[in-house]
Backbone as a printed PyTorch tensor [residue, N CA C, xyz], in Angstrom:
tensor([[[  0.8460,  -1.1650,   0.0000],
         [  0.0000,   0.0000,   0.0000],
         [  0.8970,   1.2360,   0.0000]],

        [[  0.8240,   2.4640,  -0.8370],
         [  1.6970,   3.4710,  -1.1000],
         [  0.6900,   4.4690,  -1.1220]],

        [[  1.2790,   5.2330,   0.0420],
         [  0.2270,   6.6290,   0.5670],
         [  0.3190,   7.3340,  -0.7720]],

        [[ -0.6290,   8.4420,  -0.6010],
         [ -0.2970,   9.6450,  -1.6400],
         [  1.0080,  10.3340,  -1.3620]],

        [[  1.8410,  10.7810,  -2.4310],
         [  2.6220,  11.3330,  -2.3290],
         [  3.7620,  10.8110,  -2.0200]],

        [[  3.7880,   9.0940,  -1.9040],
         [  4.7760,   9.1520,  -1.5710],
         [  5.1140,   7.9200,  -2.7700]],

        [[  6.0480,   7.8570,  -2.8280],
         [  7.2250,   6.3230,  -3.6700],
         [  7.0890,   5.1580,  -3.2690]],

        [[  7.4420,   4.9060,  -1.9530],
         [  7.7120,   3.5980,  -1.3170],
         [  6.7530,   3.0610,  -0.0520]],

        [[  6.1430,   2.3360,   0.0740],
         [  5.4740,   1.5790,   1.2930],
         [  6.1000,   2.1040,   2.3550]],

        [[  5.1520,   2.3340,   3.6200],
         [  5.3500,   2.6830,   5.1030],
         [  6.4080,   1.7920,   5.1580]],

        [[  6.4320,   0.5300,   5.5660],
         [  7.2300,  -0.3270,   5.8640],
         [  8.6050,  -0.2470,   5.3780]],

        [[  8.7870,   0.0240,   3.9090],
         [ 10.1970,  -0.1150,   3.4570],
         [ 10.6810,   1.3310,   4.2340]],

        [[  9.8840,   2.0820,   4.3660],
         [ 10.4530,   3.4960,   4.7100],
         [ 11.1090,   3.4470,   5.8010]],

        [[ 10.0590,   2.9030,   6.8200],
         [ 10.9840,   2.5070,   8.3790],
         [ 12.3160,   1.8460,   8.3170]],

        [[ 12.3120,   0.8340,   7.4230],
         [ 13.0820,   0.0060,   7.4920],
         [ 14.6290,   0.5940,   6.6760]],

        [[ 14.7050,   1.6680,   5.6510],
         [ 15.4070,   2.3280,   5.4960],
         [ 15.7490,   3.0140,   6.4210]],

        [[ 15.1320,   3.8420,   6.8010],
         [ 15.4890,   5.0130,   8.5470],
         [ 16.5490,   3.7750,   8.9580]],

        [[ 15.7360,   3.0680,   9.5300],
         [ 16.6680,   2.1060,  10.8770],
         [ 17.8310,   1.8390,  10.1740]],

        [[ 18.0480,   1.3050,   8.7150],
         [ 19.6120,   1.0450,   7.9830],
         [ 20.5340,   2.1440,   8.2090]],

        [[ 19.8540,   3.4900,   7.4770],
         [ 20.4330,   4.4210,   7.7510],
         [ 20.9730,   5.2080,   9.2810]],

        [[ 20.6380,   4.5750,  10.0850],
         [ 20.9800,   5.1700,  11.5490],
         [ 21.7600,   4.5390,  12.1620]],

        [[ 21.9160,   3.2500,  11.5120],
         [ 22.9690,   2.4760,  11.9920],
         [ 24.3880,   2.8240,  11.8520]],

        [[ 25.2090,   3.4110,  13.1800],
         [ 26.4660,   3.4710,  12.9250],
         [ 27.3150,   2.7090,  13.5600]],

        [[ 28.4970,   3.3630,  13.3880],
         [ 29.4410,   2.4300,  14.1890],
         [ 29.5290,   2.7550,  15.4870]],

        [[ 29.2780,   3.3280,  16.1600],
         [ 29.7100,   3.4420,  17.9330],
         [ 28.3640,   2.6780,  18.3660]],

        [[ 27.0080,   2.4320,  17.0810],
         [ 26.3720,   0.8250,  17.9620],
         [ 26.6860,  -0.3070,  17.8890]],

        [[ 27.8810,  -0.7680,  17.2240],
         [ 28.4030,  -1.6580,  17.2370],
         [ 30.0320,  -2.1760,  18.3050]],

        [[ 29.4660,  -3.2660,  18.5120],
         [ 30.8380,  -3.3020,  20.2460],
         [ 32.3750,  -3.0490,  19.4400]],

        [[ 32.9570,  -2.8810,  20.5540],
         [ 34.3360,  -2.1280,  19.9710],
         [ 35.0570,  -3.2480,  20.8150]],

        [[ 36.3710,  -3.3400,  20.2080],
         [ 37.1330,  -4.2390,  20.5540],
         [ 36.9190,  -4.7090,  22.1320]],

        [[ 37.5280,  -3.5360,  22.8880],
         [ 37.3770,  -3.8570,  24.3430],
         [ 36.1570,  -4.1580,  24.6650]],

        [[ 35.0510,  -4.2190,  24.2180],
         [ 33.9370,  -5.2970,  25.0070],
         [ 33.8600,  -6.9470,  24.4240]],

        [[ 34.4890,  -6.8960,  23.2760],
         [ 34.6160,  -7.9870,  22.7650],
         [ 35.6940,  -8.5680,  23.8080]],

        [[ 36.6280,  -7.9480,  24.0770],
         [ 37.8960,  -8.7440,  24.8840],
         [ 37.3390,  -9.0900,  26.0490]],

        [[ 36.1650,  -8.1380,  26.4910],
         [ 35.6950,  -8.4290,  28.2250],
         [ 34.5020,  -9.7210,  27.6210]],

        [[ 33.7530, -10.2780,  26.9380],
         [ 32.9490, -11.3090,  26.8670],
         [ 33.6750, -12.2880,  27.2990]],

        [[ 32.6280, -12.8840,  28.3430],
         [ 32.7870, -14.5340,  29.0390],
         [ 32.0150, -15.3370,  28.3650]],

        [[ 32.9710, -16.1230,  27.5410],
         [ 32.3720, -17.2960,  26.6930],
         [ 32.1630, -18.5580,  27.8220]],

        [[ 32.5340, -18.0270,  29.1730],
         [ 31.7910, -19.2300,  30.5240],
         [ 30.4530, -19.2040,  30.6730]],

        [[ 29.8210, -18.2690,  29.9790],
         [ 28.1860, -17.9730,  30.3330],
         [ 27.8020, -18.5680,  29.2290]],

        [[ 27.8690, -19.3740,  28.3180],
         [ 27.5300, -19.5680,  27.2640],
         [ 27.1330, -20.7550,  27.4310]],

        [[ 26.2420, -21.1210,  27.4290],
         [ 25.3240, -22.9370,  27.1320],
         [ 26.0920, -23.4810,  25.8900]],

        [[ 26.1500, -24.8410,  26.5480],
         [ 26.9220, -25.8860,  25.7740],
         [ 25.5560, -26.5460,  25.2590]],

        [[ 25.9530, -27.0290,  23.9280],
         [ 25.0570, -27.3140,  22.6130],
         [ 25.7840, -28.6190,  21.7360]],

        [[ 25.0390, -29.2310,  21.7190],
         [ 25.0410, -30.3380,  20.9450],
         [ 24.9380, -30.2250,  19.5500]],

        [[ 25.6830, -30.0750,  18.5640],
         [ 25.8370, -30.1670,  17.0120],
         [ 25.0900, -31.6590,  16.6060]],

        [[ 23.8800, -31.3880,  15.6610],
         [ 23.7120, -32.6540,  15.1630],
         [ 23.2010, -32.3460,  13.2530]],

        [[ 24.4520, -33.1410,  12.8120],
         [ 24.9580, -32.9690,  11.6840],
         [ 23.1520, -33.3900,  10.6600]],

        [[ 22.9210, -33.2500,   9.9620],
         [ 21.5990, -33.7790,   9.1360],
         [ 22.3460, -34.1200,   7.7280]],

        [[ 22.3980, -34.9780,   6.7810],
         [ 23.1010, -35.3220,   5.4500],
         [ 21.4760, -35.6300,   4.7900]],

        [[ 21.0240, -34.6930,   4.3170],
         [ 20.0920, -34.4690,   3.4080],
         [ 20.0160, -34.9600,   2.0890]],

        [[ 20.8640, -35.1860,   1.3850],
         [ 21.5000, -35.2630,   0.3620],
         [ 21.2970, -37.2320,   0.2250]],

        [[ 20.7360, -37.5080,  -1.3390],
         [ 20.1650, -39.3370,  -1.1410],
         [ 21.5130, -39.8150,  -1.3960]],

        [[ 21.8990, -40.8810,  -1.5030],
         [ 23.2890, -41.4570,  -1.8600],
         [ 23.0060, -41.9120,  -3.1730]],

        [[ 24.1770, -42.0440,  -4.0800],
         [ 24.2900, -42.3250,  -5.1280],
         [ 23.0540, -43.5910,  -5.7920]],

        [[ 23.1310, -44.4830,  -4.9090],
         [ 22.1310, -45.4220,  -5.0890],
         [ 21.1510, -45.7570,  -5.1150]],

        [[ 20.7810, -44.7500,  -3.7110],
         [ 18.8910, -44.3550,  -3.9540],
         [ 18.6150, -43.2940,  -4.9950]],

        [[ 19.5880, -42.8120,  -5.6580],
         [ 19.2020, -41.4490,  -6.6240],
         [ 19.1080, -42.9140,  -8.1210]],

        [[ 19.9690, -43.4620,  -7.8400],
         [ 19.9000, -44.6840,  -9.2930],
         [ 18.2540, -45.1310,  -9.2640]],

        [[ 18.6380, -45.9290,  -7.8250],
         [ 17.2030, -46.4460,  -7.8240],
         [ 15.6040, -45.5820,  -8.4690]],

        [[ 15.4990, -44.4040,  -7.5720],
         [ 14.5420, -43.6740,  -8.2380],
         [ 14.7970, -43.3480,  -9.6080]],

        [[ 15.5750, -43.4020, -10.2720],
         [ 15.3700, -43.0540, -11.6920],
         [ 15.0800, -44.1040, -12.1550]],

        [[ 15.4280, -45.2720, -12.3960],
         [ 15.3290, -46.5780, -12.9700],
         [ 13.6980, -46.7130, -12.3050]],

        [[ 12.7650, -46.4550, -11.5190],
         [ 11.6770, -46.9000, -10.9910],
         [ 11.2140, -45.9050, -11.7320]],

        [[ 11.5060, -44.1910, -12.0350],
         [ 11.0810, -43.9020, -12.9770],
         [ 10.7230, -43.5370, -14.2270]],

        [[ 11.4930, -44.5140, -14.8210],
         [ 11.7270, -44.9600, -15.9810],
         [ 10.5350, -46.2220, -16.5900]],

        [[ 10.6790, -46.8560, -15.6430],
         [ 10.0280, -48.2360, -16.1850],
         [  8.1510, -47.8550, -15.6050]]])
């Protein structure tokens, strides 16, 4: 929806402002990076997913759809 008068949707507009206001002194500066305690940090379990079929079930489905 694009008011009168204007170019771009409410939404993109905000969302430009906020890009544009972003500088660098809101972003941490070295020395708070050096003071973070990676001891407060919850330990997490990585569990890998292999999505991807193996060579053989990719054969298989083609040959099933084929015939």
């Amino acid at each position: 929806m694009v008011a009168t008068g204007q170019t771009r949707p409410h939404s993109l507009q905000c969302l430009a402002l906020l890009a544009s206001s972003a500088t660098m002194s809101d972003k941490p500066g070295m020395s708070e990076i050096k003071k973070f305690d990676k001891s407060k940090l919850k330990k997490t379990e990585t569990q890998e997913k292999n999505s991807l079929l193996s060579r053989e079930t990719t054969e298989q489905e083609k040959q099933a759809g084929e015939s």
